[in-house]
C-alpha positions in Angstrom: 0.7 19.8 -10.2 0.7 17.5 -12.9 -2.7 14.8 -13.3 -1.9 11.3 -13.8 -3.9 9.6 -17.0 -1.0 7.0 -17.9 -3.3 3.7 -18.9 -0.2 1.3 -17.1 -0.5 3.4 -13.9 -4.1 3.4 -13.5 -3.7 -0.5 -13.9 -1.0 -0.6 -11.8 -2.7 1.0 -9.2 -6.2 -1.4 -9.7 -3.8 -3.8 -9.2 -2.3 -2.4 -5.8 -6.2 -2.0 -4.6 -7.5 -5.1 -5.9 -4.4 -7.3 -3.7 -4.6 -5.2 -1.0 -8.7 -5.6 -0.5 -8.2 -9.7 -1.2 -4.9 -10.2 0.9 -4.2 -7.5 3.0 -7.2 -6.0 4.6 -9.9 -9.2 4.1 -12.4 -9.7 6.1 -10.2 -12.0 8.4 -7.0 -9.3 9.0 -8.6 -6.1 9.0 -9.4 -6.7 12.5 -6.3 -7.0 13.1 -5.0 -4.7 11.2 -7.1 -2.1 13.0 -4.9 -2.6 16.1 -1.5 -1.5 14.2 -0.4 2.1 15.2 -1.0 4.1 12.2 -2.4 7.6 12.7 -5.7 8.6 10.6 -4.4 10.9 7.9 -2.2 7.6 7.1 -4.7 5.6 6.6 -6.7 7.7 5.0 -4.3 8.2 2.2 -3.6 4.2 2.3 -7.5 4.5 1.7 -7.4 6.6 -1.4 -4.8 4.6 -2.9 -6.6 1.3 -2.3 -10.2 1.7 -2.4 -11.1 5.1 -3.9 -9.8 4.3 -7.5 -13.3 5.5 -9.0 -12.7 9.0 -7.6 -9.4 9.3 -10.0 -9.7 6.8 -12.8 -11.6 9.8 -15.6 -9.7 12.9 -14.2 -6.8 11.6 -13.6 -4.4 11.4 -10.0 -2.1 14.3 -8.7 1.2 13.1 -8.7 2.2 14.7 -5.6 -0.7 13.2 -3.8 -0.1 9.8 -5.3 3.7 10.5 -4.4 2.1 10.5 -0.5 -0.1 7.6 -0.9 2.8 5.5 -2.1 4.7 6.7 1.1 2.1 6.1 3.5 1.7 2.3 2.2 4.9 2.0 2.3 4.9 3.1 6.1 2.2 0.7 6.5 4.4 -2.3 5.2 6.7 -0.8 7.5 4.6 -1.6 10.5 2.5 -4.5 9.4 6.4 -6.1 9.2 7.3 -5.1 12.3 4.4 -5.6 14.6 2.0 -7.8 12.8 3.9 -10.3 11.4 5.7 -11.7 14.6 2.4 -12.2 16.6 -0.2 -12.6 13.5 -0.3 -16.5 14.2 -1.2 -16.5 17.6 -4.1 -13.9 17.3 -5.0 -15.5 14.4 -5.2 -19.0 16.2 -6.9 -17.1 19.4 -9.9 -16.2 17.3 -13.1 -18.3 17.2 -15.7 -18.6 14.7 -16.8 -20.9 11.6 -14.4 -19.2 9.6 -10.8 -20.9 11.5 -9.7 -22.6 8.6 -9.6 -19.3 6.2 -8.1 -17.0 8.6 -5.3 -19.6 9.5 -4.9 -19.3 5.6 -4.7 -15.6 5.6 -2.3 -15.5 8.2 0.0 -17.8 6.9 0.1 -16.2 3.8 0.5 -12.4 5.0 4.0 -12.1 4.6 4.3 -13.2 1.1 1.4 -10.9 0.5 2.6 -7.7 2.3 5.7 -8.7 0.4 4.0 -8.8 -2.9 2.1 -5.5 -1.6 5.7 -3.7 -1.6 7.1 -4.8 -4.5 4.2 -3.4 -6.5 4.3 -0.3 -4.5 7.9 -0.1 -5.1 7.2 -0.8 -9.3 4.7 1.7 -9.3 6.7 4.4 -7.4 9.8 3.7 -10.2 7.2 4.4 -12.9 5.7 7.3 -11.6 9.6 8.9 -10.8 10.4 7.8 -14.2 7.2 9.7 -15.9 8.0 13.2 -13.7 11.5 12.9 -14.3 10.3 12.9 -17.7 8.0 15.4 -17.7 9.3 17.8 -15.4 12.4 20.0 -14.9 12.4 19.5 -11.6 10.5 16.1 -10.9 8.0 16.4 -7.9 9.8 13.9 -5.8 12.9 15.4 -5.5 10.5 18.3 -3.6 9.2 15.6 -0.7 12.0 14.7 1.4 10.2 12.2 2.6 10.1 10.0 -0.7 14.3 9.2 0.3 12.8 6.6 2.7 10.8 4.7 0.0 13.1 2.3 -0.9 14.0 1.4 3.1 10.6 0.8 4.0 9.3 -1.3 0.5 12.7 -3.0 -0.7 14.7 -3.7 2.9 13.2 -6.6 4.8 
């Protein structure tokens, strides 16, 4: 499979990690987070897309695997949507601790973040399918069936 080394990717995807470690899963919602049901293997790829950057940045990333890590945070915006958002404020507001003020703040601003979340998932997943479609005969996403969902689980809210 073809390795990823494009300089706007890689930064794209720094990007993705760095507003997903800040706004997504902070020390505030990852508790919370924690309770969603998402099986391992998802969050392990949510993982490597996120938080293992340094395991990719010199040798580059396999576009297949990349195509999977895009899908799986896409499920997890997906889920977060569905059965986060809705009750966020009131576990949020059941929680005690010094640090009320900032997890109110993370709360509130969730939404606009998991929405933020997508839409860079989404622009990165248009300029990877624009590269293999580029690069390759037959691009590698038209191989994963389950890359025809992307767009319903970043871009429909």
């Amino acid at each position: 499979m073809d390795r990823v080394k494009d300089a706007q990717i890689i930064k794209l995807i720094e990007q993705i990690g760095e507003h997903y470690r800040t706004n997504i899963s902070n020390r505030f919602l990852r508790p919370i987070l924690l309770t969603l049901t998402i099986d391992k293997s998802t969050w392990d790829q949510i993982e490597l897309l996120t938080e293992k950057m340094e395991l990719f940045r010199y040798q580059g990333f396999h576009l297949d695997d990349l195509y999977r890590q895009i899908l799986a945070c896409a499920r997890f915006v997906e889920i977060a949507r569905n059965q986060m958002i809705p009750t966020l404020r009131s576990k949020v507001s059941s929680a005690q601790g010094s640090d009320k003020v900032l997890r109110e703040m993370a709360a509130s601003n969730f939404g606009s973040n998991l929405q933020v979340f997508a839409d860079s998932l989404n622009e990165l997943y248009v300029a990877l399918a624009g590269m293999d479609k580029a690069n390759n005969k037959i691009p590698v996403y038209t191989q994963l069936p389950d890359l025809q969902s992307i767009g319903k689980l970043l871009v429909d809210y």
